[in-house]
N, C-alpha and C positions, 0 to 999 in steps of 0.2 A: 193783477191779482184779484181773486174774486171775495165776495164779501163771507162766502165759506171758509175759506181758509185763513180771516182774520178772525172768525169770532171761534176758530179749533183755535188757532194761536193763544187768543184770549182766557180760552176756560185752560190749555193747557198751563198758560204761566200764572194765575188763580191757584189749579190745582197744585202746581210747582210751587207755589210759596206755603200754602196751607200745609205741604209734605214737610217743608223745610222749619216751619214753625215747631211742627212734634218733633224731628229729629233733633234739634237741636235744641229744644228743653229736655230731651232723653241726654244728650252727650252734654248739657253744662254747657255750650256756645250761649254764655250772656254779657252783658258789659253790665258790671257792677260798681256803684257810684263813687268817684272819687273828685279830688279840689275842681277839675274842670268841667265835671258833671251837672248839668241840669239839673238832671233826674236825681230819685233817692230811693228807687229800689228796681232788684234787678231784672234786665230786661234784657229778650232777645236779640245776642246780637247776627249780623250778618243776612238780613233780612236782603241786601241789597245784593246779593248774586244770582236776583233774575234778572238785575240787567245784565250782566252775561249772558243767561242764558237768552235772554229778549236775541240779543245779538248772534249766538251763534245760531238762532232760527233763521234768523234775516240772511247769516252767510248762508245757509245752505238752501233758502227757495230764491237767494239770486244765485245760484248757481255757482258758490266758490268765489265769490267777489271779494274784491279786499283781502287776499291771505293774508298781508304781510300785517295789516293794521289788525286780525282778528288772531294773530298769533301774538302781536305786541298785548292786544285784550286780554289776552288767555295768560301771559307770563304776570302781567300785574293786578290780574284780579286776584290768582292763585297765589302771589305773594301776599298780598293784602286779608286772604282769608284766613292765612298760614298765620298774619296776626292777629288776626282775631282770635285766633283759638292758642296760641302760647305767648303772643306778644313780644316778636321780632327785635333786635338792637339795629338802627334804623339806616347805617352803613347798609345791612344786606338789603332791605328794601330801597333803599336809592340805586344799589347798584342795578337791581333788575328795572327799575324804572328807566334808568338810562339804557340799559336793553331793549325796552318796550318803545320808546321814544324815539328809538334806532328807527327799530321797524316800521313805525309810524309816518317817519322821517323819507323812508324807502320808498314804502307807499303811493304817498303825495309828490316825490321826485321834488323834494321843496331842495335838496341841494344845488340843482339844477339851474333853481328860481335866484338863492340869496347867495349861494358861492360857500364863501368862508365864514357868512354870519349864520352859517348853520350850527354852529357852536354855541351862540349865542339862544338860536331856538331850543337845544337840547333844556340849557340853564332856564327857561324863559318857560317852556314846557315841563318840565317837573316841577316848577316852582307853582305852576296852576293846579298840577296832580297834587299837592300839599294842600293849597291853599282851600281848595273844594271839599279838600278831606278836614280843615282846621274850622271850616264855614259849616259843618254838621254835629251841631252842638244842642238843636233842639228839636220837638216834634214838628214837621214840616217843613222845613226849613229847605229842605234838600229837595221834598219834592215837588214842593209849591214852584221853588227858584226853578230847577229843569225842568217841570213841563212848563213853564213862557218860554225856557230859553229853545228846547227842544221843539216846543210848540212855532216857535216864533220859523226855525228854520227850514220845518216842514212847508210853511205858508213860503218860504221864501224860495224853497222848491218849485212849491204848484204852481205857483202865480210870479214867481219872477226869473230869476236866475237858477233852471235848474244844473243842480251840481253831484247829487249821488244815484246810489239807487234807493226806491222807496223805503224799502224795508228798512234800512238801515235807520228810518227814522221814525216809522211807525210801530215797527214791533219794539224798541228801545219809550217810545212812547206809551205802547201799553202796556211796558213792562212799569212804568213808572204809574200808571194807573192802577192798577195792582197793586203796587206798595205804598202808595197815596191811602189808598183804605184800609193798610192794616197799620201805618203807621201816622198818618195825619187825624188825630184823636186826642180827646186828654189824658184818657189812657192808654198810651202805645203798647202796640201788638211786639211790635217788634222796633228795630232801628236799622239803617242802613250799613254800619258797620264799615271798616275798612275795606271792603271789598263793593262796599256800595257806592261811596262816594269817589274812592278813586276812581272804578270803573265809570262811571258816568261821566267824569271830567276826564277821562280819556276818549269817552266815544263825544263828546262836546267838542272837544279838542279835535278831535279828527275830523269833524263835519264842518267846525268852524274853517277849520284851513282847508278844506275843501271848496265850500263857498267864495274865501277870498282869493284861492288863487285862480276856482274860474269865472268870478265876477272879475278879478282885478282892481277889487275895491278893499281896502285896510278897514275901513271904518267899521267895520262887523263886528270887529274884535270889540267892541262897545257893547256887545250882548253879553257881555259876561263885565260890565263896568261894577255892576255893585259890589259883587266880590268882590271883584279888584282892589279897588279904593278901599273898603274895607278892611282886606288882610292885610295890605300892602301899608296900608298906617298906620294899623296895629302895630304891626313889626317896628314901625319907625317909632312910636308910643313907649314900646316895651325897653326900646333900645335907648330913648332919650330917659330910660325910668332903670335903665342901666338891668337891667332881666334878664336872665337865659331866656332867649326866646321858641327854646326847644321846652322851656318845663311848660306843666300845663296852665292855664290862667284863667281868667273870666272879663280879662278887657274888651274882646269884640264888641262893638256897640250891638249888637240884639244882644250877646251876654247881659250887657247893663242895665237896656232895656227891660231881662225879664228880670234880674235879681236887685235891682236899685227903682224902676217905676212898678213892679212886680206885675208888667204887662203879661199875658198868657200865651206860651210858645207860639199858638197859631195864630193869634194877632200878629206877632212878630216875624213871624214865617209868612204871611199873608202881604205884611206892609214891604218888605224884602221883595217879592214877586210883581208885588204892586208895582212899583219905582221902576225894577228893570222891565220891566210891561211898557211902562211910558217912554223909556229912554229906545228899548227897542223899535217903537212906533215910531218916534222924531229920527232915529238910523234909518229905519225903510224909507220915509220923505227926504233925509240927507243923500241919498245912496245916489239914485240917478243926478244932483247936484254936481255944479263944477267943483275941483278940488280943494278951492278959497272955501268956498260953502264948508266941504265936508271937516276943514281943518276947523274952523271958526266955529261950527257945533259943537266939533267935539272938546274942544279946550272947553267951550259953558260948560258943557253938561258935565265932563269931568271938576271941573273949578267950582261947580255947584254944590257934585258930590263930597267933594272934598271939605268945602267950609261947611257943609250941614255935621258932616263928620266930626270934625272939629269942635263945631261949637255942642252939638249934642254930646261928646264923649267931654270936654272941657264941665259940662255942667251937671254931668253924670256923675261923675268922680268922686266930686263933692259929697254928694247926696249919700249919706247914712242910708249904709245897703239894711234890706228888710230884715224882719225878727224873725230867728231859728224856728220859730213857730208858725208865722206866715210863711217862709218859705216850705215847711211842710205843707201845709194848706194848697198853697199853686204850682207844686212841683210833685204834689201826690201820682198825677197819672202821667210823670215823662219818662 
C-alpha cells in the first residue's frame, strides 16, 4: 500500500470523526455523569466508531479479507452503539456478543485448534469484550493502552512473526490516532463510548489470536496482562466485598488512583500504557525462549502484577477519598 492512500485513509477518518462529533451533539449521543463517572459534565459519547469504520476501510483495500471476523465487528459494534443511545438490558448485548465471537471463532478455525475448549474461548472472549469496555473509565485510558497494544502487534508483524494482513492493523491504528486527539486531553472532545471500547477489544482480540495461533506461542496473550489483572481482581475485590458486580463502582485501581491520590486521568492512562509497554518488551525477548522460559516469565510478571495490585488497592481503600470540591477541580475537563 502506498503512502497516498494512508494519509486519504488518515484525513478521511479525522474528517469522520469531526462529522460524528456535530452529529451527535445535534441528536443528544452524550454520556452524562453518574456514581461510576469520572467525569462531571456531559460529554460526547461514542466517539469510538471510527474504529469500525478504521476496519471496514482495511476490509475493503485487502480485498474482502476477514468477512467472517468483520461481520462479528459489524454485529457488536452496532449493538454497542444501540447502547449508547438508549442504553440496552445487558442479556440482549451478550447475546450478540456470543454471535460476534461465533464469527470470530470461524474465522481463526480456532475450533479446529482447541476441540471442545472452544466453549471455554467463547466465555473467555466476551469476558475480555466486558472487561476492555469496564477498563474505559477515563480520559486516555483506552487509547493510550491500544495503541502499545496495537502498536506492539504491528512491530510483531513487520519484524517478526507475520500473521494478518496490514491493514487490519494500521488503519485500526490510525483510527486510534484520531481519537487519541480528540479524546486524550483534560478536556475531552468526546469518549469512546460502548461501541468504542468493545470494538477495539474485539479487533485486539482477533489479531491476538491470530498471532498465537500462527506463531504457536500463548505467551502473547500477556499483551493485554494489565487489563487483565486488573478487572479480573477487581471482580474478586467486589465479590470478597460481597457487590453486585454488574452495578457501577469506582474500585479499579486507576479509579482509586484518580479519586483517592487525585492523580490526573492522563497520568493515569499514561502509567497504564507505560507497564503494559514494558511487559510487552520482556513477551518479545520471552517469545523465541524455550517454553520453561516462557512459563517462568510469565507467572513473575503476572505474580508482579498482581501483588503491586494488591498492595496498592489494599492502601487505597483506606485513604479518605477527595473533597466534592477538589474533585471538581480535576475532573472539570473528563
Amino acid at each position: 500500500m502506498s503512502w497516498t492512500l494512508y494519509a486519504g485513509v488518515a484525513v478521511l477518518l479525522l474528517a469522520a470523526e469531526g462529522l460524528y462529533l456535530r452529529l451527535a451533539t445535534r441528536f443528544r449521543i452524550v454520556d452524562r455523569p453518574n456514581e461510576r463517572s469520572a467525569h462531571v459534565r456531559a460529554t460526547v459519547r461514542g466517539g469510538g466508531i471510527i474504529f469500525w469504520l478504521a476496519a471496514l476501510m482495511a476490509y475493503f483495500c485487502s480485498g474482502g479479507a476477514n468477512s467472517y471476523f468483520f461481520a462479528g465487528l459489524t454485529l457488536v459494534a452496532l449493538i454497542s452503539f444501540w447502547d449508547d443511545v438508549v442504553s440496552l438490558p445487558y442479556p440482549y448485548r451478550l447475546a450478540v456478543q456470543l454471535i460476534s465471537m461465533g464469527l470470530l471463532i470461524q474465522q481463526v478455525q480456532l475450533w479446529e485448534v482447541i476441540g471442545m475448549w472452544t466453549l471455554g474461548a467463547y466465555i473467555v472472549g466476551c469476558g475480555i469484550l466486558n472487561a476492555y469496555n469496564f477498563m474505559d473509565g477515563i480520559n486516555g485510558i483506552t487509547a493510550f493502552y491500544s495503541l502499545t497494544t496495537v502498536g506492539t502487534l504491528l512491530y510483531l508483524d513487520q519484524f517478526g512473526q507475520p500473521f494478518t494482513e496490514p491493514a487490519f492493523l494500521i488503519f485500526p491504528l490510525m483510527g486510534l490516532a484520531v481519537f487519541t486527539f480528540f479524546n486524550a486531553r483534560r478536556k475531552a472532545l468526546c469518549f469512546a463510548g460502548d461501541v468504542g471500547s468493545v470494538s477495539m477489544a474485539f479487533i485486539g482480540l482477533f489479531l491476538l489470536i491470530r498471532l498465537m495461533l500462527t506463531s504457536g506461542t500463548m505467551i502473547y496473550g500477556l499483551l493485554l496482562a494489565v487489563y487483565g489483572v486488573d478487572s479480573v481482581l477487581t471482580i474478586l475485590h467486589r465479590l470478597w466485598l460481597r457487590e453486585a458486580i454488574f452495578r457501577a463502582h469506582k474500585l479499579h485501581f486507576y479509579q482509586l488512583l484518580v479519586h483517592r491520590l487525585k492523580w490526573s486521568h492522563l497520568s493515569v492512562a499514561g502509567l497504564y500504557a507505560a507497564i503494559q509497554l514494558g511487559i510487552n518488551g520482556v513477551v518479545i525477548w520471552l517469545a523465541p525462549q524455550p517454553t520453561g522460559a516462557q512459563w517462568l516469565g510469565s507467572v513473575l510478571m503476572l505474580g508482579t502484577l498482581a501483588i503491586g495490585y494488591m498492595y496498592g488497592v489494599s492502601r487505597l481503600v483506606t485513604k479518605k477519598p477527595q473533597t466534592e470540591a477538589a474533585a471538581v477541580n480535576i475532573q472539570a475537563g473528563c
